[in-house]
Structures are given as structure tokens and as C-alpha cells.
N, C-alpha and C positions, 0 to 999 in steps of 0.2 A: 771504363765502368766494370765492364768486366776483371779486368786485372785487380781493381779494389775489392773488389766479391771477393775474389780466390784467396787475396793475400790474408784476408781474415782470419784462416786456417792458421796461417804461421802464427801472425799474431799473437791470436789469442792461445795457442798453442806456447806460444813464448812468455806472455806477460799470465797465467793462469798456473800452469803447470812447469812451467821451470823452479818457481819457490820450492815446490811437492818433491821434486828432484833433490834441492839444497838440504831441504829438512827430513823428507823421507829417506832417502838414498845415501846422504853424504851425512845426516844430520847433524846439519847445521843449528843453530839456534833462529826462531824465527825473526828477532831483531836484526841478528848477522844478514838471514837470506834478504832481508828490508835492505840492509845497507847495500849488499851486491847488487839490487836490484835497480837502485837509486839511478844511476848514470843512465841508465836505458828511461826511465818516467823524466829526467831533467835533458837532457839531448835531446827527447820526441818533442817536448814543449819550447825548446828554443830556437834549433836549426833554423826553423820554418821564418824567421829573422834577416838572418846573412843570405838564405837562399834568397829571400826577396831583394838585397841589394844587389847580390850578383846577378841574378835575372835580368835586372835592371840594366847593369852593366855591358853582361857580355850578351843579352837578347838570346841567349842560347839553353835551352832548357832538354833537350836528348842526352845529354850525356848523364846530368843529373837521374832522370828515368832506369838509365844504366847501371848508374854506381848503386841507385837506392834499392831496386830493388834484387839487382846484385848480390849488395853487401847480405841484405836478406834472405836471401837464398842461400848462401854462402853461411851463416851462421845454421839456419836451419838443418842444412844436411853437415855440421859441426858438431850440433847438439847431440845426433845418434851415436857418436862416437865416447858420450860422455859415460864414466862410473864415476863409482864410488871413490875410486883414486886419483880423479880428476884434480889439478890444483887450482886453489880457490882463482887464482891470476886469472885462469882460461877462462870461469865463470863472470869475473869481470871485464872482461877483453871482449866477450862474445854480446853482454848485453849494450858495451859502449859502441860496439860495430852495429848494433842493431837498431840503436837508439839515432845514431849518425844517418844509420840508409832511412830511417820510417820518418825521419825527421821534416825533410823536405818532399816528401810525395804528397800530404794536403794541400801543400805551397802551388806546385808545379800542378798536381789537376785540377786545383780551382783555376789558374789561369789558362791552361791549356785551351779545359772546353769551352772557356767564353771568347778564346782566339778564333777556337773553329768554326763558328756558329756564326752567322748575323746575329745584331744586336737583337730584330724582333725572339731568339729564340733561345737566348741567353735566360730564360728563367724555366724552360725546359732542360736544357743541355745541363743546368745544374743541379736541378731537379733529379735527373737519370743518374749522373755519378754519386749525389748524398743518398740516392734510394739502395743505388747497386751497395754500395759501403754497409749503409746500414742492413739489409739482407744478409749480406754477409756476415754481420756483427749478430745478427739473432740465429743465425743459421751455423754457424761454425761452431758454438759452445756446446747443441745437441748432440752433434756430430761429432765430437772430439771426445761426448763426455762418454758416448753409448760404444767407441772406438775404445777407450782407456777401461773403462767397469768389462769388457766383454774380455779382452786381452790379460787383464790384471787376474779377473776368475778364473780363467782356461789355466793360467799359470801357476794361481794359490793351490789350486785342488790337485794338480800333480807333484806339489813342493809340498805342501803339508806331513810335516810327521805321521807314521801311521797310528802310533801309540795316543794320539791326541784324541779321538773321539770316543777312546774309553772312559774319559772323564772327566770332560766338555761336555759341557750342556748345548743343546740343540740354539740357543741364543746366542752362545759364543761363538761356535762355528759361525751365524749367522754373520755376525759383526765383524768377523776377519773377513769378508766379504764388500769392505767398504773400503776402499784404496787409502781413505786417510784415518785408516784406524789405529796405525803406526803413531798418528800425528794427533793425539789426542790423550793429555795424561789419563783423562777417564777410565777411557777402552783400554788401557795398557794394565790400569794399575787393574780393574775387572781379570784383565789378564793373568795377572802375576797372581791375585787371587785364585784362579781356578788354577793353575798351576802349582801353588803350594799343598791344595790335595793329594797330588800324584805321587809323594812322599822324594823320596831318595832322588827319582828320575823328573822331578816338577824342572829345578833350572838347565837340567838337558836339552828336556821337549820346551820348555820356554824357549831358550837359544835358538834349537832349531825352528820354532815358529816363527821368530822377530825377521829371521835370515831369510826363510820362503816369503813372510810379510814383502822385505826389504827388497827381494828377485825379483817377485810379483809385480810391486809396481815400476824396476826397471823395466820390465816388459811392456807395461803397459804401456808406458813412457816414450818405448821406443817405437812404439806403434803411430803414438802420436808426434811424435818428431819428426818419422816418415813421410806419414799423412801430409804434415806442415809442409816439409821440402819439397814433394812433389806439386802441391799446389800453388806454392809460390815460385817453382823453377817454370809454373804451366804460365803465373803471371809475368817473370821476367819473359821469357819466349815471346807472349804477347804484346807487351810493351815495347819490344824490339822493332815492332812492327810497325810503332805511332811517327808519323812522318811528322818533321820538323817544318814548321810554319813560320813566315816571320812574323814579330811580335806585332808590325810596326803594316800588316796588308790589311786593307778593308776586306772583309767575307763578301761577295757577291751574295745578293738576295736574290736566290732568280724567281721567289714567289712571292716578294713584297706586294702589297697590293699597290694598283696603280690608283693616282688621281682622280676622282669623279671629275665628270664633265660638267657643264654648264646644264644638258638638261637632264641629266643623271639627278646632280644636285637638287632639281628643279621638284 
């Protein structure tokens, strides 16, 4: 339960902010950064398939726990390593490795906790893992978003052109203050607008703004990649720890309730 808390982090870390990466950083086209991303949304919704025959198969579900979130871990501390000059390959390589480990961990904790549990407490023990997951899944987007805006600002304001606030409006400044303002013909073209004031030096100070824009949210990026790996290297660690059960033991109940008696009944 816990390990599905944490890995949230990466997740949504990975399926949120890695387009922002494609398009903001490397800019990509948004259709393009859709296609890269493709294999990582069609692997998460299939594996969890084969993983149930083999299950079936080999009764052995630890290693699976290993590779999955493994692999995950393993992309996530990949991603910090990414720029601009990344080639498109790795970007698809990284989300089909990711797609592969997240693919089979729904598969494997729905069975798991109804192994370990007696049956009476099989609508608990599922209960705790869908809760911890989804906790996680509301709790990791605030946490990632207020880790990425804090990171990305400390980084704009010391990248920014100095010449830029002579003749930028107090609105402008404002809105290079939003991580995806790069990613918005709007705010760009607003951009290019206040830059054609500046006369001779507008496409200078332009350039040099796109490029603090483009630093900025690397940084921000890489804060949240961090974040992701560490919390998912804290879930492989714990995971490591889930002892292998056979598929095929009854759970002792040792507080099922016993039988009334005859004058219990009575």
C-alpha cells in the first residue's frame, strides 16, 4: 500500500510532465510528443493480461514486484539525465520500459493482498491498497506541481535578460512565470509583440528570453524527476521486502468468529 502511495510520484511525474519536456525543452510538436507517448498508455493497459496467465502459470509473483518497479525506478533516475539533445529513440525506449514495469503492478497487488488476508477481510485489505493508490494519485500532482512552479521561478529570475524589464509590462513578466508559457502560441506571440517595441535589440532580448524560458523549465523538470526517483527507489526498497506466499495456502483466521452454541442460539 504503501509502495503504491510513493510510486505515484514517478508516475505522474512521468505521464504529466514528460510531454512539457518533449515540447517545451526539445520542442517537439504536440502530436509528435502524443505519439512518443503512445507505448507507455498501450503497455500500461495490456501487460496486466500475460501477467495474469503467467501468474497462473508459474504461481510466482516476487520477481514480477522486482522487475516492475525496478524498471520504474530505473527510467525515473534516466529521465534526470535527459536535454535538449536527447534523441527521440531514448524518449521512446524510456516510456516503453515504463509502460512494461507499471504494467503488471495493478495485476500483482490485486492478488497479492487477497492471498494474504483470510477471505473475511478481503474487502478491507482491498479497500487499504485502492485507498493508499488513490491518496497518492491526489497527493502527488500538488506536490509535483508546487516542487516544478518553485524551481522553474528561482531559475527564470536569474536567467532572464537584464534589458527585458525596460519595456515589459508588469503582465508580461508575470506570465513568463508559468512554466508552460513557452507552450502556448498565445503568450508567445503577446511575446514577440512586446519585443518588437525594443526596436534593433527586440529579436536579441526575445532569444535570450525563449532560452531562460527553455533552462527554467529544465530545471524545474529536473527537480521533479529527482523527486520521482527517489520516491520510487523508496517504493522498490519496500517492495523488496513483500514476502512470497504461496498462491495455492489457506490464510489462517485466527479471529474468525466461532460457532454459537446451542444455548447461545437459544
Amino acid at each position: 500500500a504503501v509502495s503504491g502511495l510513493l510510486s505515484n510520484f514517478g508516475l505522474v511525474g512521468l505521464i504529466m510532465y514528460f510531454p512539457i519536456f518533449l515540447q517545451g525543452v526539445q520542442g517537439i510538436s504536440v502530436m509528435r510528443s502524443g505519439q512518443i507517448i503512445t507505448p507507455y498508455s498501450v503497455l500500461m493497459a495490456f501487460v496486466g493480461v500475460p501477467t495474469g496467465f503467467i501468474l497462473a502459470r508459474t504461481k510466482r509473483y516476487k520477481w514480477m514486484y522486482i522487475a516492475g518497479y525496478g524498471l520504474l525506478t530505473a527510467v525515473m533516475f534516466g529521465l534526470m539525465f535527459f536535454n535538449a539533445a536527447t534523441p527521440v529513440f531514448l524518449s521512446v525506449l524510456v516510456v516503453t520500459l515504463a509502460g512494461l514495469g507499471l504494467g503488471s503492478i495493478p495485476t500483482v497487488n490485486t492478488l497479492v493482498a487477497q492471498w494474504a488476508v483470510p477471505r473475511r477481510l478481503l474487502g478491507a485489505a482491498m479497500g487499504a491498497i485502492f485507498f493508499s493508490i488513490m491518496m497518492g494519485m491526489a497527493i502527488s500532482p500538488a506536490v509535483l506541481g508546487s516542487v516544478m512552479n518553485s524551481s522553474y521561478n528561482a531559475s527564470l529570475q536569474s536567467s532572464l535578460p537584464a534589458g527585458l524589464h525596460q519595456f515589459a509590462d508588469k503582465a508580461t513578466v508575470t506570465a513568463l512565470g508559468d512554466p508552460k508559457a513557452l507552450l502556448s502560441p498565445t503568450a508567445m506571440k503577446a511575446l514577440e509583440e512586446t519585443f518588437r517595441r525594443a526596436g534593433d535589440d527586440g529579436p536579441v532580448l526575445l532569444s535570450q528570453t525563449v532560452e531562460a524560458i527553455r533552462s527554467s523549465i529544465m530545471a524545474g523538470l529536473k527537480s521533479i524527476f529527482l523527486l520521482g526517483a527517489v520516491t520510487m527507489l523508496v517504493a522498490f526498497l519496500l517492495v523488496l521486502t513483500v514476502p512470497e506466499i504461496s498462491m495455492d495456502a489457506v490464510v489462517e483466521d485466527k479471529r474468525a468468529p466461532r460457532p454459537a452454541t446451542a444455548e447461545e442460539a437459544a
